[in-house]
C-alpha positions as CSV (number, residue, x, y, z in Angstrom):
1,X,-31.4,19.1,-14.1
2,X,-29.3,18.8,-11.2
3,X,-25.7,18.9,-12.4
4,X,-22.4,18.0,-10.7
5,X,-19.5,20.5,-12.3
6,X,-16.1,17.6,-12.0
7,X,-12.8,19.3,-11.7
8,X,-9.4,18.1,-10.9
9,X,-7.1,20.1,-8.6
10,X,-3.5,19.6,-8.8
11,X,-1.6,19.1,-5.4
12,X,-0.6,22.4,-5.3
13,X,-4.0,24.4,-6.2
14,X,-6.3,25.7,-3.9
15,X,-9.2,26.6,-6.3
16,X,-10.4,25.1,-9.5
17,X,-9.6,27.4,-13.1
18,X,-12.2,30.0,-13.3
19,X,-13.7,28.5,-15.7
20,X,-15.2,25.3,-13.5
21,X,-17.6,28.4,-11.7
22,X,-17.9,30.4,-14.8
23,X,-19.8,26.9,-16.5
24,X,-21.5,26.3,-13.0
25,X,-22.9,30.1,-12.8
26,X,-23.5,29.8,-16.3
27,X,-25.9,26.4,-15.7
28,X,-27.4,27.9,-12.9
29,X,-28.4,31.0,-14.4
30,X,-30.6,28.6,-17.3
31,X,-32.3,26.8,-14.5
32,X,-30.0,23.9,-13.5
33,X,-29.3,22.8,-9.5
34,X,-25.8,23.0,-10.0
35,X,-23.2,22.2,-7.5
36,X,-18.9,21.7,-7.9
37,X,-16.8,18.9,-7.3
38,X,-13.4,19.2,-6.8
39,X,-11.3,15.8,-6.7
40,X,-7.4,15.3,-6.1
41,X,-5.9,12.0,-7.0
42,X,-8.2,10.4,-5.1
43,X,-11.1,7.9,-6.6
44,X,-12.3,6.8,-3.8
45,X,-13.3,10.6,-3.1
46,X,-14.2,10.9,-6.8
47,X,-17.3,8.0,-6.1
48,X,-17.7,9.4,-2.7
49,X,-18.6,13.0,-4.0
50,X,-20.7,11.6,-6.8
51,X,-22.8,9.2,-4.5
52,X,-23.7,11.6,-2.0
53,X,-24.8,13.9,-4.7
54,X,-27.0,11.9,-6.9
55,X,-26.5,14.2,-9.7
56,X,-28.7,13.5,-13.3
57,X,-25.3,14.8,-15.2
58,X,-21.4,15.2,-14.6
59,X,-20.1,18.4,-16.6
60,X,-17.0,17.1,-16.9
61,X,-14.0,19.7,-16.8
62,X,-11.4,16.9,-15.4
63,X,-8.1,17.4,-18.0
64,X,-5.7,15.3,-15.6
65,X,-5.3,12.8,-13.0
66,X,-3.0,11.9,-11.2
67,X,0.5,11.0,-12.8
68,X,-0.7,9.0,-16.1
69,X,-0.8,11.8,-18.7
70,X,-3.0,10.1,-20.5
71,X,-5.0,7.6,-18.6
72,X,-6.2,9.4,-15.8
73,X,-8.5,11.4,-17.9
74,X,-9.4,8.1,-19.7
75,X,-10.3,6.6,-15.8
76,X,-12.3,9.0,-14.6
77,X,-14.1,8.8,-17.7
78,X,-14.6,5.8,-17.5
79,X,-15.5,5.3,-13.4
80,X,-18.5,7.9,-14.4
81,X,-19.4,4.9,-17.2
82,X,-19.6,2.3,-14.2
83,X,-21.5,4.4,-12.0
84,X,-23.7,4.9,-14.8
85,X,-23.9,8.5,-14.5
86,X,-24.1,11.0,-17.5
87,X,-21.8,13.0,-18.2
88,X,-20.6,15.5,-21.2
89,X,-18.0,14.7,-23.4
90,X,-16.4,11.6,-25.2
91,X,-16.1,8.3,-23.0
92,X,-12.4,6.1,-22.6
93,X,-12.3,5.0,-26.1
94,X,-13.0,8.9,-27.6
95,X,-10.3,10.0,-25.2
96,X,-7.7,8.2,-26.4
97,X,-8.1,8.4,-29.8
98,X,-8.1,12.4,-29.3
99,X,-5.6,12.7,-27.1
100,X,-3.0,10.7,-29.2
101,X,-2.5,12.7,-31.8
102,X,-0.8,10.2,-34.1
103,X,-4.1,8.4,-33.6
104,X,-5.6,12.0,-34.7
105,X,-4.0,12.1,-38.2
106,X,-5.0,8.2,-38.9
107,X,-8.6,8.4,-38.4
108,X,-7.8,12.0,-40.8
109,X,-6.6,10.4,-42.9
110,X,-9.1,7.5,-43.1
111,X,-11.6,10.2,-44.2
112,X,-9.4,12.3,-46.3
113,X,-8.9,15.4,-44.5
114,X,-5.6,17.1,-45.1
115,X,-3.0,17.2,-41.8
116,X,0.7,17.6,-41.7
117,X,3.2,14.4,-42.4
118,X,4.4,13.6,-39.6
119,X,6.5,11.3,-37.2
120,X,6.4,10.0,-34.1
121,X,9.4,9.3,-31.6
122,X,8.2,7.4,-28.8
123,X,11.1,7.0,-26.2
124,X,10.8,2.6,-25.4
125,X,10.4,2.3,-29.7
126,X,11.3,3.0,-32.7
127,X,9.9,5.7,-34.5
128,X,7.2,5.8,-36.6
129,X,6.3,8.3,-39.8
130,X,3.5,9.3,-41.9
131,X,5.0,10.6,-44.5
132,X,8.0,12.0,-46.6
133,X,8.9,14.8,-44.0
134,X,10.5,18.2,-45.3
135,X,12.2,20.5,-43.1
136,X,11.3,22.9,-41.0
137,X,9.7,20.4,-38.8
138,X,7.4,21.3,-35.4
139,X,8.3,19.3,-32.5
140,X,5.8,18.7,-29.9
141,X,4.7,16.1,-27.1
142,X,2.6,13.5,-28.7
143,X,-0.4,13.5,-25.8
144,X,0.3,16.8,-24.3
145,X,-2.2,19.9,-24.4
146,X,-2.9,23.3,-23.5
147,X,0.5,24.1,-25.6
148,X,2.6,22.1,-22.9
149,X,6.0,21.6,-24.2
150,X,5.6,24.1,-27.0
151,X,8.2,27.1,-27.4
152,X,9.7,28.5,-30.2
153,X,12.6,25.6,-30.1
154,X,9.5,23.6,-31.1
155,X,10.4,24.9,-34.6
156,X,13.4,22.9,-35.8
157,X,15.4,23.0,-39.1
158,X,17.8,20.4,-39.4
159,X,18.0,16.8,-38.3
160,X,20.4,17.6,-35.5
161,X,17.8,20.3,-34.0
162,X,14.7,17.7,-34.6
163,X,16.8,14.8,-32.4
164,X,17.7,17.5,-29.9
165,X,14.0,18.8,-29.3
166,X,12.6,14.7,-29.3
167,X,15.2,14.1,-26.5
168,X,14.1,17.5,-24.7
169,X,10.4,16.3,-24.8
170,X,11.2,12.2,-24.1
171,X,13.0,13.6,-21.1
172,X,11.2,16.9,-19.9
173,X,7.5,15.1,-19.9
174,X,7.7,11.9,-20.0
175,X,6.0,11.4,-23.1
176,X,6.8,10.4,-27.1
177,X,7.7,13.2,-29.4
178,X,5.9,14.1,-32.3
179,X,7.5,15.9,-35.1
180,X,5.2,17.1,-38.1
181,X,6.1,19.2,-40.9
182,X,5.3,22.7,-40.4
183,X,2.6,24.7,-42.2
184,X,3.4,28.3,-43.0
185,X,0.4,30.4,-43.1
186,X,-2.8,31.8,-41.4
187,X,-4.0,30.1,-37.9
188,X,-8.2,29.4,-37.5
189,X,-10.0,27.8,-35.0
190,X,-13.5,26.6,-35.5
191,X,-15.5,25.9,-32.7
192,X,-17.9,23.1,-33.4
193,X,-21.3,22.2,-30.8
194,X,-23.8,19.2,-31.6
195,X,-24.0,15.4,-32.3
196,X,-26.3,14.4,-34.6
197,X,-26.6,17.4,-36.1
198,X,-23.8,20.3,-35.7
199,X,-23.4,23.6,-35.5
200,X,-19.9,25.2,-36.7
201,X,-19.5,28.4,-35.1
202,X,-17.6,31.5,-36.8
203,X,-13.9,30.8,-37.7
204,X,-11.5,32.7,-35.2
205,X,-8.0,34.1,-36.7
206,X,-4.7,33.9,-34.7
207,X,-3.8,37.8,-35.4
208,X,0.3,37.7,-34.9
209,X,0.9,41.3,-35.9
210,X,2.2,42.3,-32.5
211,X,4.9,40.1,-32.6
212,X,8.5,40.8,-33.2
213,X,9.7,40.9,-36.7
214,X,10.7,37.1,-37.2
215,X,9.0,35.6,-34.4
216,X,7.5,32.0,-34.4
217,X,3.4,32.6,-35.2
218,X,2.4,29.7,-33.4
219,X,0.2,30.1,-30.2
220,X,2.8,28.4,-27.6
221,X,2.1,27.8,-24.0
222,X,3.9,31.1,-23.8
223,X,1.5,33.6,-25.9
224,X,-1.6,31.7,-24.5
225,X,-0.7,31.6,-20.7
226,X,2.1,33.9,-19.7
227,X,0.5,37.4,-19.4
228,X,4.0,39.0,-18.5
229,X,5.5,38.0,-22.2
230,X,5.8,39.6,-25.1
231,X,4.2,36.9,-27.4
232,X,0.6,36.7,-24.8
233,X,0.8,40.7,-25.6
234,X,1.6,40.4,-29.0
235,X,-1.2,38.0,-30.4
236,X,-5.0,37.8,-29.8
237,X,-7.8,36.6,-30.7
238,X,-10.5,38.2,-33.8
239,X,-13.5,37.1,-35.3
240,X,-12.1,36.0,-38.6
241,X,-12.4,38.7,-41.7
242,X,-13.0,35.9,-44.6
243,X,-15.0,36.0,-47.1
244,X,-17.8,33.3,-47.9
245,X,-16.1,30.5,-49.6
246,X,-12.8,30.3,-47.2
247,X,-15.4,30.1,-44.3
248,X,-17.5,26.9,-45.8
249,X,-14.2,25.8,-46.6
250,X,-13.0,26.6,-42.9
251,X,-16.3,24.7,-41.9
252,X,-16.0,21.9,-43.7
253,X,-12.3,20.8,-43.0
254,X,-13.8,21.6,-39.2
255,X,-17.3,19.6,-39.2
256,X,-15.6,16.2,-41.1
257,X,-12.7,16.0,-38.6
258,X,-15.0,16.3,-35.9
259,X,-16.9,13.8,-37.2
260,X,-14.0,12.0,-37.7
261,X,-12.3,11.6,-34.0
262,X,-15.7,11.1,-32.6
263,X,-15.7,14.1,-30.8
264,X,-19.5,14.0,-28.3
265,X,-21.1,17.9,-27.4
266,X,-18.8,20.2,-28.3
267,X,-14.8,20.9,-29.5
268,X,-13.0,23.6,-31.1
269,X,-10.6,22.3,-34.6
270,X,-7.6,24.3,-35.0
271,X,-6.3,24.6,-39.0
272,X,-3.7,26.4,-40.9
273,X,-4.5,28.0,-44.1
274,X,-1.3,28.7,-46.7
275,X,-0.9,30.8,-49.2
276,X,-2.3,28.7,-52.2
277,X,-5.3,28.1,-50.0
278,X,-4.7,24.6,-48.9
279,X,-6.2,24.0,-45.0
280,X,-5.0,21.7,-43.0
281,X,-6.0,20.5,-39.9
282,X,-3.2,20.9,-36.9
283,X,-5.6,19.4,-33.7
284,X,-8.9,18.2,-32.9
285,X,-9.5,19.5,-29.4
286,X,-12.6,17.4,-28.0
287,X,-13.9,19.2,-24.5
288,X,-11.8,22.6,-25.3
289,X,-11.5,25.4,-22.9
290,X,-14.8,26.8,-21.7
291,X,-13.7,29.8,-19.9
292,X,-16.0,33.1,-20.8
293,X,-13.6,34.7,-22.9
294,X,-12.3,31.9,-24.7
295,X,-12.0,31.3,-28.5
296,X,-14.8,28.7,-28.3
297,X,-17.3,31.2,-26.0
298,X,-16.3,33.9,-28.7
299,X,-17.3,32.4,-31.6
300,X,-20.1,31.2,-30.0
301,X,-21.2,34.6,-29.1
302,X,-20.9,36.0,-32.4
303,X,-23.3,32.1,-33.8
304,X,-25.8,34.3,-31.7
305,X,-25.3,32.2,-28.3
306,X,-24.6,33.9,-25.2
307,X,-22.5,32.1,-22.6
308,X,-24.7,30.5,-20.3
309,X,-26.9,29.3,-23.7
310,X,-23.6,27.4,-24.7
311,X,-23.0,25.4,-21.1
312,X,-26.9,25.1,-21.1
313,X,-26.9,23.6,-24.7
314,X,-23.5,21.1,-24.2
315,X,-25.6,19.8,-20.8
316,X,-28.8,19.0,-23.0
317,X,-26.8,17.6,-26.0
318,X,-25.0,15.2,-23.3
319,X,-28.0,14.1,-21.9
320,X,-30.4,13.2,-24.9
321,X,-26.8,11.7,-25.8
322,X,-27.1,9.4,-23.0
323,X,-30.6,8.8,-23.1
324,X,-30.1,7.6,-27.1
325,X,-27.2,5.1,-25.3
326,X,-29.1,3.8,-22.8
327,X,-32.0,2.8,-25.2
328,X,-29.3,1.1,-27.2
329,X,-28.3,-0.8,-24.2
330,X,-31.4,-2.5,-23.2
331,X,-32.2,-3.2,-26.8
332,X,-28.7,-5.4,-26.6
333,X,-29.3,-7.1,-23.4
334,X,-33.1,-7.5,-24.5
335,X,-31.6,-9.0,-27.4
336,X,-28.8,-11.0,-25.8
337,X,-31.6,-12.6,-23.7
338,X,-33.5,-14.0,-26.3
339,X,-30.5,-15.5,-27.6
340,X,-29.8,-17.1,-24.9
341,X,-32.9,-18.7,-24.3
342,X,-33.3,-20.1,-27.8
């Protein structure tokens, strides 16, 4: 296919994350006419690019635009849907049901699947819970990723810390608090590939053993992305060590929740496991970090798919995706038409 690689750059970067030519090296190497687009805040030169390049699919990388934390990604989304141009991932309406994660632990717990009770604290409302909440709490931004306005204040033990840490984020980024009760135990992340029929890759564990006695064992934005800190040193990484049962388990929490937000191609489910074995699922990351190295390309590896197999495999999934939507289409207007001529 000839495929368009869509990434945003902020108004301060030069080049895309390494990522964007990681996917596009990795497309070209299965066979692909691949090429990279890199917008600013800009649509005009977002339908610009995509016209004078024709391409059969958008990979889309875009994770902001512009100042709307959450509707940029949403727009660009959808101006790909009016120019009628494939592309991988959900569309508006997935988008914001992921990316709201209060939205998130409804549609959870529509189906069932176990999450942490939680609150939310939007700063023009009033709040709004899910739950009987016990302290200690974890206080995050509602809409946020990548661990963006997670430290270890996040964790928060009394009602005077909670309020504190709401205000910090209401103020700091512009965007509601979310305060949910915090599960002790083992981290996993399951990375997930398909839509009809899925694949669950091999569950990855958080190891936090080179962390200072008493430190938070949560992967902030600090132990993910800061490779001068103590906490990026101190955790990694590992093919999970689990034995049979926890891993269907693992699986199962993993492929029902992705089910459940509607997530298209490929995402990555991140879940705590406690001591009496109870799992619970923390976030649903639709369209999750594809760099080469990440927890999604490792577990993929060790399914048995090497890295350009995985960016080759999301492109075909989004495009017999489309192709299933399109037929749907003209059976609608095919059927709107005789309607209207009756």
């Amino acid at each position: 296919m000839d495929i368009t690689v869509l990434a945003y750059l902020e108004p301060d970067e030069k080049e895309p994350d390494v990522a964007v030519q990681q996917v596009a090296d990795g497309l070209t190497e299965s066979g692909h006419k691949t090429s990279i687009l890199t917008i600013r805040h800009d649509v005009d030169e977002l339908i610009r690019g995509l016209k004078s390049r024709k391409p059969q699919l958008v990979f889309n990388l875009v994770e902001s635009f512009g100042d709307d934390i959450l509707g940029g990604v949403i727009g660009v989304a959808g101006v790909l849907d009016l120019l009628q141009i494939p592309y991988t991932g959900g569309g508006p309406g997935e988008i914001f049901l992921q990316e709201d994660k209060a939205l998130t632990k409804k549609l959870l717990a529509f189906e069932g699947i176990p999450y942490p009770d939680f609150a939310t604290f939007p700063a023009d409302a009033n709040f709004e819970t899910g739950g009987n909440l016990r302290m200690p709490l974890f206080v995050k931004p509602l809409r946020m990723d990548a661990s963006i306005g997670i430290d270890e204040r996040s964790l928060v033990r009394n009602t005077q810390q909670m309020m504190e840490r709401v205000l910090y984020i209401q103020r700091t980024f512009g965007d509601a608090a979310l305060a949910e009760e915090y599960i002790e135990g083992r981290e996993f992340y399951v990375g997930v590939m398909g839509n009809d029929e899925l694949a669950a890759f091999p569950p990855i564990e958080i190891d936090f053993s080179g962390l200072k006695e008493g430190s938070l064992k949560v992967m902030d934005n600090e132990a993910k992305f800061d490779e001068s800190s103590e906490r990026y040193h101190g955790t990694k990484a590992v093919i999970a060590n689990i034995d049979a049962e926890l891993k269907a388990k693992l699986h199962k929490a993993s492929v029902d929740a992705y089910r459940a937000l509607r997530v298209c191609d490929y995402g990555r489910v991140d879940l705590r496991l406690t001591e009496t074995g109870e799992v619970y699922v923390i976030e649903v990351n639709a369209n999750c970090y594809l760099e080469q190295h990440s927890e999604f390309a490792t577990a993929a590896a060790a399914h048995g798919m090497p890295y350009a197999q995985v960016v080759d495999g999301i492109a075909k999934l989004a495009i017999e995706r489309w192709k299933h939507r399109s037929r749907a289409q003209k059976r609608r207007k095919k059927a709107r038409t005789a309607a209207a001529a009756e």
